[in-house]
N, C-alpha and C positions, 0 to 999 in steps of 0.2 A: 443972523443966527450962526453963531460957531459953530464950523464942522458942515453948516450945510450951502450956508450963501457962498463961504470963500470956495468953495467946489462946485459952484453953478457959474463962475464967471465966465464969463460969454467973451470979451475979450482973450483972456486966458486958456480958453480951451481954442478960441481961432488960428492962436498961435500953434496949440499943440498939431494941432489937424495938418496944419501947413507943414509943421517941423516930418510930421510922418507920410505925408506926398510927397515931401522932397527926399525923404531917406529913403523907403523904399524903393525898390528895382527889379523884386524880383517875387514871385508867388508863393505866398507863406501861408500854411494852413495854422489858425491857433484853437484850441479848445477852452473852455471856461470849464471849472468842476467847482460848479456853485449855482444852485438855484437862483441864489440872489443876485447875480451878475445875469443867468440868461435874461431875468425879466427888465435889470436896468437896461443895459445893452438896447436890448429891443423899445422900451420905455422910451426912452435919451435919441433912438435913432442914429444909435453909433455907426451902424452897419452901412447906415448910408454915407456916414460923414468921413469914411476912411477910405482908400484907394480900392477900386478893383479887385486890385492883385492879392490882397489880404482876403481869406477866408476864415470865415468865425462859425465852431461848429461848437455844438452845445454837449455836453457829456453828463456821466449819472453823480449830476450833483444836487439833484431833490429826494431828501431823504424819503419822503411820502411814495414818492414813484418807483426809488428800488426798492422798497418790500416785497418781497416776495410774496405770490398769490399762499405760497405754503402757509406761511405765518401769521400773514391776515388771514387765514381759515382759522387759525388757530385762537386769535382773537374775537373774530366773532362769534366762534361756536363756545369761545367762554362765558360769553355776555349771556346764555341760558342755561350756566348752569346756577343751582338752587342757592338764593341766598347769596347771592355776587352782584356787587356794583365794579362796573366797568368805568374807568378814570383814562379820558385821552385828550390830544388835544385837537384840535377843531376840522383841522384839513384831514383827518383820518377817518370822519363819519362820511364820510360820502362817494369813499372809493371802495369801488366795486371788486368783491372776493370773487372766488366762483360760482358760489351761489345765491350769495347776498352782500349785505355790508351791514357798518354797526349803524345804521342810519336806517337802516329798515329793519335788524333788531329791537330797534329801539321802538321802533311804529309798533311791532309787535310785543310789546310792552317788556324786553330789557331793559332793567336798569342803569342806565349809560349815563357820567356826568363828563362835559367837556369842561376841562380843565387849563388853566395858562398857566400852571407851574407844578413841578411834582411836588410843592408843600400846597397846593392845593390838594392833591389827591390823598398825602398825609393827613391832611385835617380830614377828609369825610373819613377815615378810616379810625381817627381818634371820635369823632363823634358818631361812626357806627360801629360798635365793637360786634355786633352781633352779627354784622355781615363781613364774607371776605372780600375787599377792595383789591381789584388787579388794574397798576396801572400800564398803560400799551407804551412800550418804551423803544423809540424808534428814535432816530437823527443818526448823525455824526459826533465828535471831537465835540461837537460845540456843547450838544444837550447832556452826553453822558457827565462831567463833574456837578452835575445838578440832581443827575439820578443818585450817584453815588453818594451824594449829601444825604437826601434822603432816607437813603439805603442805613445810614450809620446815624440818622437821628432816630429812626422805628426803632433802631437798636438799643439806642440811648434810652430810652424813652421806655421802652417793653413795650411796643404796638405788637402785636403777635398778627395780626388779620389785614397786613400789608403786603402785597404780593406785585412783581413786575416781570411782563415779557420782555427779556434785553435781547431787540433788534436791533441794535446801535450796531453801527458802520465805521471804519476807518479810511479814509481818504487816500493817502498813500497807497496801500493797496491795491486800489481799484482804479486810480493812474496808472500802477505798472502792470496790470492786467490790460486796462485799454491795448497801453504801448506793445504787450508783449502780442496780444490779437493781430495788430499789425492790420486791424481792418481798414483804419484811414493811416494816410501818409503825413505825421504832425510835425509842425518846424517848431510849435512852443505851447507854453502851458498856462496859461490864466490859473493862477492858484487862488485859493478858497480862502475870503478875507475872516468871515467869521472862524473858522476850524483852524488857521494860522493864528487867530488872536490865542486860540490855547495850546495849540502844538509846537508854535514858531515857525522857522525857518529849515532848520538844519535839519529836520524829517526828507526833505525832498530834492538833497544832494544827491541820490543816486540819479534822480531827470538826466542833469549834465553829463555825470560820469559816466553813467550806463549807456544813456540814448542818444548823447550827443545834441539834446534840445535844454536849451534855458527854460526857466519856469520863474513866471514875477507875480509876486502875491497882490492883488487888488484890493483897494476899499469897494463904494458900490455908488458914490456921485458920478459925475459925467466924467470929472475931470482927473479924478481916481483910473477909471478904468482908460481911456487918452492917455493917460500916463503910461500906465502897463503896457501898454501899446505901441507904444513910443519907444519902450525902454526893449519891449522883446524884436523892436524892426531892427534898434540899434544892433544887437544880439545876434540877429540873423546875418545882416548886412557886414557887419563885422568880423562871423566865422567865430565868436566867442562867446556860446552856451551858458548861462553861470545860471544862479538862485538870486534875485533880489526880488526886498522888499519895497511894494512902491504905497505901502499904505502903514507907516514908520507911525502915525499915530495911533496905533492900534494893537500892531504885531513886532513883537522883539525874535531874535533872532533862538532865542532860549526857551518862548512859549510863556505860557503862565503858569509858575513852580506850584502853587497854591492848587492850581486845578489837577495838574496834571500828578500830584501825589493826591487826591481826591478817588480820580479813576483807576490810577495802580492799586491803590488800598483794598479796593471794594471788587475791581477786574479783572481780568484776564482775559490773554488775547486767544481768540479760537477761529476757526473758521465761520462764515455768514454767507447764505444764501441770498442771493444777487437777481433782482427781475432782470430779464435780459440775459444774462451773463453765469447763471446757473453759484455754485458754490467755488466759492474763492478762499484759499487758505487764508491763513491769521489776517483775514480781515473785519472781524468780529469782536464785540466783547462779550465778554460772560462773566455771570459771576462767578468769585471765587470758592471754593468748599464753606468755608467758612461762612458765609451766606446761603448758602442753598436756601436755608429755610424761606428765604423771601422769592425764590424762584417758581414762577408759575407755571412752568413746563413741567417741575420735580412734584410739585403740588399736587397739580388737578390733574386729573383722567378726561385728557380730549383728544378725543378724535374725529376730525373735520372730515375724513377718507382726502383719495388724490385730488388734487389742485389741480385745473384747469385756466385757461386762459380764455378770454374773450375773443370770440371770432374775430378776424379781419383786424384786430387792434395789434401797432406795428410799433405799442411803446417799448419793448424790451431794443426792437433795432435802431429809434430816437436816443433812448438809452445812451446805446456805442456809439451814436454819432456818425452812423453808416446811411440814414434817412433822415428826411426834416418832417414835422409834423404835417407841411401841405402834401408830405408826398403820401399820406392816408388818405385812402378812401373816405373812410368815417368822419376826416376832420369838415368841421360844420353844417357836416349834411346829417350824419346821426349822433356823433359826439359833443357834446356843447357842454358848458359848465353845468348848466340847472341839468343834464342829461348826462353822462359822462359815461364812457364804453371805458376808458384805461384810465390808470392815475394822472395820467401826462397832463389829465385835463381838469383832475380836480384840486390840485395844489399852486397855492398861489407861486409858487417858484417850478410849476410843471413848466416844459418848453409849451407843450401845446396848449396851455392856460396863457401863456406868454402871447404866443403867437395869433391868438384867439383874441386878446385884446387888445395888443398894439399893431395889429398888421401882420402880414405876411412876405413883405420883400426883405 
């Protein structure tokens, strides 16, 4: 299968393994900021299959997990108000707000449809005119040109009873917030293959220039992320920081033109409120004036009161990569997927969803 067998070669990745025991020499912390790398990584058994000296630390790269308890209040206490279908997508019913979730909304007979695409949640709003459709709009780079689609087909179209919370997240951002925390000591940066396939490369020239740490964008086979690996030992070892792309069939260097006039059209950058990490300037998007009207926060009159956190849950410090999921108390003894106390554990790209199912070394 193209794209998947040529990246499971077993031979090919022995060689990589060896190329990076022989190259390194010296103790490199690296970070992933991608859901979907922590759970390959852990999946693949990378952690085992590289040196020692190499440490692999997981950062807030699952959109589901940095939401903010604010905003998921905000979410679910929309899902009762009068005449409103809630439109999400699937790993968001089941993470735990402060007081509930849209998962037990829904027990409680909200109206909630999970949805795999926002022209899903377009269409129930074309065939329910008479209710308001809010759909929960959360990711990164990746999902926002899809909302923004969206956003400018209701337009097209006159849907009036189309509405979206934009939680959406920017990447860059919230690497130079890590870096500037200064909570762990990083020599480099596992960049984010899907959110590079729209932003490109050149977003994340300030890594080298700034911090003196290289950053190499991954795909999410074995031999994709070995590569990265490979390529940032080279980097370290070298004393020469740079930006490469090691997932060239995917990501250009310019991003994708198409998407990315998509999300300018429809956005703007604002600040977003970060689980773990509290609010981060123009790390956000929002939308533009010109849109309000599709704005669910301008819309509806909610108020969830203050957000709290879940006792003893240590996802915001998983988060920054300052703790691993085993170093929770909760993990396995009361947190578990069918149970889940923090998001960490209910999104398939959480660490502690990761760690939960492939191991814990």
């Amino acid at each position: 299968m193209k794209f998947i067998d040529e990246y499971r070669n077993v031979e090919l990745g022995k060689k990589l393994i060896a190329r990076i025991h022989q190259r390194s020499t010296q103790p490199a912390r690296l970070m992933e900021f991608c859901g979907g790398h922590t759970t390959a990584i852990l999946r693949h058994g990378i952690r085992q299959l590289i040196p020692q000296n190499i440490d692999m630390l997981s950062g807030p790269g699952c959109p589901v997990c940095v939401t903010a308890n604010a905003d998921l209040d905000k979410a679910i206490a929309s899902a009762h108000l009068p005449n409103t279908i809630i439109t999400t997508f699937g790993d968001m019913m089941k993470v735990p707000g402060s007081h509930s979730s849209l998962q037990q909304a829904k027990a409680e007979g909200a109206d909630i449809h999970v949805v795999y695409s926002t022209q899903d949640a377009l269409q129930i709003a074309q065939d329910n005119p008479q209710s308001s459709v809010i759909f929960i709009g959360i990711g990164f780079e990746t999902t926002a040109p899809t909302i923004a689609a969206s956003i400018l087909e209701a337009e097209q179209k006159g849907i009036k009873n189309f509405y979206i919370f934009s939680f959406l997240k920017l990447c860059p951002p919230v690497i130079k917030a890590i870096l500037n925390l200064g909570e762990v000591r990083l020599n480099g940066i596992i960049g984010p293959g899907h959110v590079s396939t729209i932003i490109g490369s050149h977003p994340y020239e300030f890594i080298p220039k700034e911090y003196g740490i290289g950053c190499v964008i991954s795909g999410f086979e074995p031999l994709d992320i070995l590569l990265c690996i490979d390529k940032l030992v080279e980097q370290i070892e070298g004393d020469q920081p740079q930006v490469e792309i090691a997932y060239r069939r995917s990501v250009k260097p310019g991003g994708n033109r198409r998407a990315l006039d998509l999300m300018n059209e429809v956005f703007e950058i604002g600040e977003a409120n970060w689980r773990g990490m509290g609010t981060i300037p123009a790390s956000g998007l929002k939308l533009k004036r010109k849109y309000q009207r599709f704005n669910a926060e301008q819309i509806f009159s909610i108020d969830p009161g203050p957000p709290r956190e879940p006792k003893g849950c240590i996802c915001g410090e998983i988060l920054r990569g300052i703790k691993m999921p085993t170093e929770c108390k909760l993990f396995r003894r009361i947190c578990t997927p069918e149970h889940p106390v923090g998001p960490c554990m209910v999104s398939s790209e959480g660490a502690c969803a990761a760690y939960y199912q492939y191991g814990v070394n």
